[in-house]
C-alpha positions in Angstrom: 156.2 124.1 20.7 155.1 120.7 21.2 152.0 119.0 19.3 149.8 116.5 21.5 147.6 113.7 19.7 143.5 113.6 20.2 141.1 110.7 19.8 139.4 110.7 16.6 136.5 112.3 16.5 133.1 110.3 16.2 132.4 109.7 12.5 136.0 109.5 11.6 137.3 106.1 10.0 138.8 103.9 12.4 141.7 102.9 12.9 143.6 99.7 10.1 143.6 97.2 12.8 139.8 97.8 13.6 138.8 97.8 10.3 140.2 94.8 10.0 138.6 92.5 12.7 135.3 94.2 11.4 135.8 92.4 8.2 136.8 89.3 10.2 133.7 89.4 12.3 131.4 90.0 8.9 133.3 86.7 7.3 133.1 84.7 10.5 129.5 85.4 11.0 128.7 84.5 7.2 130.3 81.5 7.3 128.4 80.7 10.4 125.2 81.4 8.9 126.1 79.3 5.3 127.1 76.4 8.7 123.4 77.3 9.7 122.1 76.5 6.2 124.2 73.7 5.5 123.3 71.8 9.0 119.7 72.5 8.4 119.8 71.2 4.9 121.5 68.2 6.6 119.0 67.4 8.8 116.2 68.1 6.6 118.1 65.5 4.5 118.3 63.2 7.5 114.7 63.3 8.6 113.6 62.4 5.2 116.1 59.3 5.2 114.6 58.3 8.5 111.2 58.9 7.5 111.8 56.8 3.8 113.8 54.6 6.1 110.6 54.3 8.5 108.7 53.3 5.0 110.7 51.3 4.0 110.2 48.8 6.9 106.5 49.7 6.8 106.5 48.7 3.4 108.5 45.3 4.3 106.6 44.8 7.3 103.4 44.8 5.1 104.3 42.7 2.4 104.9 40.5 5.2 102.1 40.5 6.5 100.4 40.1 3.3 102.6 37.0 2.8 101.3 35.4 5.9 97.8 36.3 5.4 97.5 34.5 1.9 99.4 32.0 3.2 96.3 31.3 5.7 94.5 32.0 2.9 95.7 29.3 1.1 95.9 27.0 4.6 92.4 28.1 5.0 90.2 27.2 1.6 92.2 23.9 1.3 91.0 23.5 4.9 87.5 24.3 3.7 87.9 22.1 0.6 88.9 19.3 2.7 85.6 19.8 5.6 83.4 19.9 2.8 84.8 16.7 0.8 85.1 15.1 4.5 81.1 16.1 5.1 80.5 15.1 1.7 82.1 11.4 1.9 80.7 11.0 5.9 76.9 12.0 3.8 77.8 9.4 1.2 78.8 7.0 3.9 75.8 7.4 6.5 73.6 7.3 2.9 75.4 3.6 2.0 75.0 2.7 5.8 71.0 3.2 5.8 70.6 1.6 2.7 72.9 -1.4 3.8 70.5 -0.8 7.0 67.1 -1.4 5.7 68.5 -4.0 3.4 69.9 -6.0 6.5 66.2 -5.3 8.1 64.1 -5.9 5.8 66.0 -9.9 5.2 64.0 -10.9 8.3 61.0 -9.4 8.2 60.2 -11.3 4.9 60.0 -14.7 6.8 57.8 -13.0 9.4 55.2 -11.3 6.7 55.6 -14.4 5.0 54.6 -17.1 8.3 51.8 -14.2 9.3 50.4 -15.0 5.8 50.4 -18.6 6.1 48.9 -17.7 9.6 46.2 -16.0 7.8 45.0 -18.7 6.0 44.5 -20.9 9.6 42.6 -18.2 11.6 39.5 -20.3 11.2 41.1 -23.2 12.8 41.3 -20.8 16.5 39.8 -17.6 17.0 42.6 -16.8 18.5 44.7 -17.1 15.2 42.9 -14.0 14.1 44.4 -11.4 16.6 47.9 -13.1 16.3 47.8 -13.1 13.1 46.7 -9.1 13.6 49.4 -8.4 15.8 52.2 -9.7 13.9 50.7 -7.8 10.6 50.8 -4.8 12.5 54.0 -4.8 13.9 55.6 -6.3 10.3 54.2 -3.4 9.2 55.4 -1.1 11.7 59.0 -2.0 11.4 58.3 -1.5 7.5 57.2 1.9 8.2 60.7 2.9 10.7 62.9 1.2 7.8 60.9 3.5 5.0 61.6 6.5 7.3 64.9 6.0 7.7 65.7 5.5 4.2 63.4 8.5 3.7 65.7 10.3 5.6 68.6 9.3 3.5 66.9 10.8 0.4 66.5 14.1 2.3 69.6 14.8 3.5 71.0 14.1 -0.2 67.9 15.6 -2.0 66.7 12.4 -4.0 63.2 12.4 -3.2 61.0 12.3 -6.2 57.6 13.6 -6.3 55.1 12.0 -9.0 52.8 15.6 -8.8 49.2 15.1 -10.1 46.1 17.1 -9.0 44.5 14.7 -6.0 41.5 15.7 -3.6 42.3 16.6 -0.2 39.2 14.2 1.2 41.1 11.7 -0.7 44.5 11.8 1.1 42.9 13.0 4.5 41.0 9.6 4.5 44.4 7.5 3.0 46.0 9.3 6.2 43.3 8.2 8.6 43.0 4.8 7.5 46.8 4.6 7.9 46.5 6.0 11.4 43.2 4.2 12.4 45.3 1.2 14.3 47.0 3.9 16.5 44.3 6.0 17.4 41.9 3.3 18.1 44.5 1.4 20.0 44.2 4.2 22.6 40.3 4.5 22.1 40.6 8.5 21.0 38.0 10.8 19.3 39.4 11.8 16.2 37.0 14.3 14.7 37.1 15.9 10.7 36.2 18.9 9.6 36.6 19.6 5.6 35.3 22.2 3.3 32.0 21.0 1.7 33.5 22.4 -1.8 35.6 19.5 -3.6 39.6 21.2 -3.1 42.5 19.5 -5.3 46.0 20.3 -4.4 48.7 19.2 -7.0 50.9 16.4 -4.8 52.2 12.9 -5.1 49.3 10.9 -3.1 51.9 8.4 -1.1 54.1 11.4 -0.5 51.2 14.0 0.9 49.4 10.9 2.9 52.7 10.4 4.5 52.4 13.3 6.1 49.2 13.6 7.5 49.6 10.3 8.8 53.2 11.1 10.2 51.1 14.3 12.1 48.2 12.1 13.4 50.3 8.8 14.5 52.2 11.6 16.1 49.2 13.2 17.6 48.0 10.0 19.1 51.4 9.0 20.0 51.6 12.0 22.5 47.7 12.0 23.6 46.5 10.2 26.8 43.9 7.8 25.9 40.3 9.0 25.2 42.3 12.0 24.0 40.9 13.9 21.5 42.4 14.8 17.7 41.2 17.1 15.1 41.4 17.8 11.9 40.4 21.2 10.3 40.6 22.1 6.8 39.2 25.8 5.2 40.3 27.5 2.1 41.9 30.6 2.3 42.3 32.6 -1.2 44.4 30.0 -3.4 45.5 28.0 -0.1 44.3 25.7 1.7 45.2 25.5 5.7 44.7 22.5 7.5 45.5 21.9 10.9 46.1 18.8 13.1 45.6 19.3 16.9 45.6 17.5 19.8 45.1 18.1 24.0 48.3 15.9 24.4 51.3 16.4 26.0 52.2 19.4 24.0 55.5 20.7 23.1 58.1 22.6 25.7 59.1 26.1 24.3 62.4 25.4 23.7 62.0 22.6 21.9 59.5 24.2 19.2 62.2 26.0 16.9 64.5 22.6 16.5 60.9 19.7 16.5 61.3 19.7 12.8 64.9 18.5 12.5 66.0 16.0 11.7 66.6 13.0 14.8 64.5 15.8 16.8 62.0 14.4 19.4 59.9 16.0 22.1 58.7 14.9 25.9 59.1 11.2 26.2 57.6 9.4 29.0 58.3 5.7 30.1 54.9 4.9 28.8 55.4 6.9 25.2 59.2 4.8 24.9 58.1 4.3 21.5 58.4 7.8 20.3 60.3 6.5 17.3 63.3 7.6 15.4 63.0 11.5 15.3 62.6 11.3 11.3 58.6 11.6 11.2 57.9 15.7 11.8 61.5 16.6 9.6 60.1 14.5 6.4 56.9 16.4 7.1 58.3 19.8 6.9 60.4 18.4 3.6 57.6 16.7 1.7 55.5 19.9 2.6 58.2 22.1 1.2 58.2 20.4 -2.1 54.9 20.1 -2.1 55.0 24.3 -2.3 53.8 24.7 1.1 54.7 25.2 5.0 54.2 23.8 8.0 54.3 25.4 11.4 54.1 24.5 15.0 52.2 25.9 18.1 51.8 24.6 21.9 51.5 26.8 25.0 53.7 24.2 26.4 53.9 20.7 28.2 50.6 19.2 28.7 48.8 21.9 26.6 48.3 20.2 23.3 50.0 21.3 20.2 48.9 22.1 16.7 50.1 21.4 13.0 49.4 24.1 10.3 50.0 23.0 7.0 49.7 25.0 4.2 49.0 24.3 0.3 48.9 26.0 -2.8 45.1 24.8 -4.2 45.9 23.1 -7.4 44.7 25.4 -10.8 44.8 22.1 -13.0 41.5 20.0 -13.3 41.4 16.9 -12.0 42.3 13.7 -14.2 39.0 11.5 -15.0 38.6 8.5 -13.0 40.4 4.9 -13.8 38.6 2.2 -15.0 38.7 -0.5 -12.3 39.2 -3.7 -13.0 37.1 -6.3 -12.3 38.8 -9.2 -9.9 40.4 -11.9 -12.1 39.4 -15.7 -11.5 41.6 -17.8 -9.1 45.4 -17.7 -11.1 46.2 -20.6 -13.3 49.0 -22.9 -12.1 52.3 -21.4 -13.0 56.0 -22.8 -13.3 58.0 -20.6 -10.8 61.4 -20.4 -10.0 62.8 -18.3 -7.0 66.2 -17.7 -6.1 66.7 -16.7 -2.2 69.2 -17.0 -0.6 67.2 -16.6 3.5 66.2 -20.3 3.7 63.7 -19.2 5.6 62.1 -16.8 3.6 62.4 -18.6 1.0 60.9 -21.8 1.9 57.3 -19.7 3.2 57.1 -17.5 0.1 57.6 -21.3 -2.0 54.7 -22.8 0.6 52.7 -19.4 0.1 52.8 -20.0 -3.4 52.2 -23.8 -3.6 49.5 -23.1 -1.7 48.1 -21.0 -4.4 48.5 -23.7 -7.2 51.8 -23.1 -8.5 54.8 -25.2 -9.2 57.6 -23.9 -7.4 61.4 -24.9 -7.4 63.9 -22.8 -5.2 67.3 -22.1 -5.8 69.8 -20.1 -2.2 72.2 -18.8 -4.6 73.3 -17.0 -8.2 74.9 -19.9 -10.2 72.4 -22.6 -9.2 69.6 -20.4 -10.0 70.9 -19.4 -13.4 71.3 -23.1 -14.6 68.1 -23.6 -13.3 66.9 -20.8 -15.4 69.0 -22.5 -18.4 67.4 -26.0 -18.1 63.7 -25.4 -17.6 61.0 -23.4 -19.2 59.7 -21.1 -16.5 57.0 -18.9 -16.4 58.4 -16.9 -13.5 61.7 -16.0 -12.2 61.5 -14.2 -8.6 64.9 -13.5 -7.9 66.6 -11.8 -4.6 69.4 -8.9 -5.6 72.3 -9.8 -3.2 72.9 -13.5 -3.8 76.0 -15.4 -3.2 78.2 -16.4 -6.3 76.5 -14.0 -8.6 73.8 -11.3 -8.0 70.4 -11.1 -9.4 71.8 -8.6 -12.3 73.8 -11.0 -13.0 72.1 -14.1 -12.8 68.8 -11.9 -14.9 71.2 -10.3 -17.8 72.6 -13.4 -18.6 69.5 -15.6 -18.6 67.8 -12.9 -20.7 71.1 -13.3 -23.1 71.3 -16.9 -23.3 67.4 -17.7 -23.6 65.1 -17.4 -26.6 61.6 -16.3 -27.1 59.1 -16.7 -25.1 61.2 -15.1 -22.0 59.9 -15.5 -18.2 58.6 -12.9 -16.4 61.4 -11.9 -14.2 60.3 -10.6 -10.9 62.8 -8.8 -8.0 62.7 -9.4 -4.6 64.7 -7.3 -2.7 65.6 -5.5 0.6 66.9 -2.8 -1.7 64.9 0.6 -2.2 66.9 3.4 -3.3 65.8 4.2 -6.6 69.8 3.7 -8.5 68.3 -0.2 -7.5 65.3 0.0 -9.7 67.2 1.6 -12.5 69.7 -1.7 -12.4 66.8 -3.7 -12.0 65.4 -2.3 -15.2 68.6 -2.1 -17.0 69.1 -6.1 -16.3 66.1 -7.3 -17.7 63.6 -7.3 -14.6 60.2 -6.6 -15.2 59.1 -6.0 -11.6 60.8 -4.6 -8.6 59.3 -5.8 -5.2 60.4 -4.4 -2.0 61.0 -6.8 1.1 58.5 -8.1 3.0 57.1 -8.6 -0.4 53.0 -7.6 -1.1 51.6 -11.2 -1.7 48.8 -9.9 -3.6 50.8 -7.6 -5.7 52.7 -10.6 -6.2 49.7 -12.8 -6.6 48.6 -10.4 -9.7 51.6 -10.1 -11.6 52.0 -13.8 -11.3 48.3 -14.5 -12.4 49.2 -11.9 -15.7 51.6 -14.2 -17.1 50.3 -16.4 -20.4 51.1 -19.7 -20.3 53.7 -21.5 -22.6 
């Protein structure tokens, strides 16, 4: 009998050979997965080398940069070190060049002030002496005024000006500003009309320094006024201020020109008739000495041909006013003195020596620094006037070492110089001067301080 084989039945182990490529498969599939793992791991790893890689050269890249940008930094404040000392030398420099300026200016207009004095004295000998000799006054003492601006200007722009502040009435420097002014405004026959608080009002200011200004705004006013214009002055008190304005029904102001007319080298509308209109220094030394002073200015004008208007204000001074000076009574005609001057314009030399022969005195003149200082050494003098910048020696010089080398009783030792910056009067006084005298010189202030001096 024969036996015949059957397929397993389900649920019955398999087969060896199946059982083993099961146990193939289960290997082969773990080690697939661990691949898996492994790979991901890997490229987990990777991305986080890129990405430290990608911070790396971020990091590089920004120290870099940073590199670079104090690098400019550097570039850049020794850039700024070297625009200011550049604006600060070009300051110094256009400060030198003004002074040097006026100096050069003022050299000439000593012989003219000095021939219109001699002038003077002859007006009775033509009547038409008198207005000539008018003329030439006022226009000596015009160009005065421009060279005084535009050393003024130098002292703004480097901050020297100096304020002597003492409690002064406003009627008082109003009327200094209107007799200043008079000339101009008369010239062009205009109605200037006043109107001032009946109340007495101090304001605490240096009296040159404030009536520069109001006669800066009404030579200004008239300046730019037709003739027969009209120019007004208001004052009222307002609280611990006082507000006065200066208008005009000139040729006003244009719009755009009303935020920049108190700068400095500024000017307005000039015509062919107003070619005078001057330097553009007046309205910005204004605005500064009103600024120091403690107060403001401002400006209005509807526009060209509309007028314009000045509004100052001031802080009414708390402190009472000083008492009144004893004037001095006139002194007698000046006793003949021995004067020496050292000068080196021939010109101006030889009318100030005339002027002052004429006056009674003695006078021998010296043109430069050695000759003048043996002069000095050989005579008794009463006066020395001596000019600053002098060939051979200066006048320090030629002053220090007369005022080493000589004994008791000493000459008065005048200067005479073109010279204004204040440094100048502190050498002055640190020579040995006793005066300092601004070219064109003041003949009567002269006059005085030579008739003061006790004979020897």
């Amino acid at each position: 009998m024969h036996r015949i084989a059957l397929p397993p039945e389900s649920g019955h182990a398999p087969p060896a050979s199946s059982s083993a490529d099961a146990s193939l498969h289960g290997a082969h599939e773990r080690e697939i997965k661990l691949l898996r793992e492994t790979i991901n791991q890997l490229l987990v790893m990777a991305n986080m080398q890129v990405q430290e890689k990608d911070k790396s050269e971020a990091f590089t890249l920004l120290i870099a940069q940073l590199r670079e940008a104090n690098q400019n930094l550097v570039l850049a404040t020794f850039g700024a070190q070297d625009l200011q000392a550049t604006a600060e030398a070009a300051s110094l420099r256009q400060t030198e060049f003004l002074a040097m300026l006026a100096h050069e200016l003022r050299n000439p207009l000593q012989p003219l002030a000095m021939a219109n004095d001699l002038l003077g004295k002859k007006v009775a000998l033509d009547p038409t002496l008198e207005h000539v000799h008018g003329v030439i006054g006022r226009q000596v003492g015009h160009m005065a005024r421009l060279i005084d601006d535009l050393l003024d200007a130098s002292r703004v722009s480097s901050g020297k000006i100096n304020l002597q502040l003492l409690p002064v009435l406003l009627s008082d420097i109003i009327a200094s500003a209107v007799e200043a002014s008079e000339h101009s405004i008369s010239t062009r026959q205009q109605v200037l009309r006043m109107s001032l608080p009946k109340e007495p009002l101090a304001i605490e200011a240096d009296l040159v320094r404030m009536t520069q200004v109001f006669a800066n705004l009404l030579i200004n006013a008239s300046k730019f006024t037709q003739e027969f214009g009209h120019i007004e002055i208001v004052a009222k008190r307002n609280g611990a201020v006082v507000e006065i304005t200066v208008s005009d029904d000139g040729a006003g102001i244009a719009l755009d020109t009303q935020p920049f007319i108190f700068d400095l080298f500024t000017q307005g509308y000039r015509s062919l008739e107003r070619a005078q209109g001057g330097l553009g220094i007046g309205l910005s030394l204004v605005r500064t000495l009103t600024q120091l002073h403690g107060g403001t200015v401002d400006v209005f004008s509807a526009g060209l041909g509309m007028g314009s208007q000045f509004i100052l204000k001031l802080p009414i001074s708390p402190l009472p006013m000083p008492g009144a000076s004893v004037v001095p009574e006139p002194a007698d005609k000046a006793l003949p003195k021995r004067v020496l001057l050292i000068e080196d314009n021939a010109d101006a030399a030889e009318l100030l020596a005339m002027l002052l022969e004429q006056e009674g005195h003695q006078v021998d003149l010296r043109l430069d620094g050695p000759s003048g200082l043996r002069a000095v050494l050989d005579a008794p003098y009463d006066v020395v006037i001596c000019d600053i910048g002098l060939p051979g020696m200066d006048g320090y010089q030629v002053i220090s070492s007369a005022r080493a080398a000589l004994s008791a009783p000493l000459p008065c030792f005048i200067a005479a110089s073109g010279y204004s910056q204040l440094a100048e009067f502190d050498l002055a006084g640190e020579a040995g001067f006793d005066h300092y005298l601004v070219k064109p010189i003041n003949i009567e202030a002269l006059l005085k301080i030579i008739s003061a001096q006790v004979l020897r």
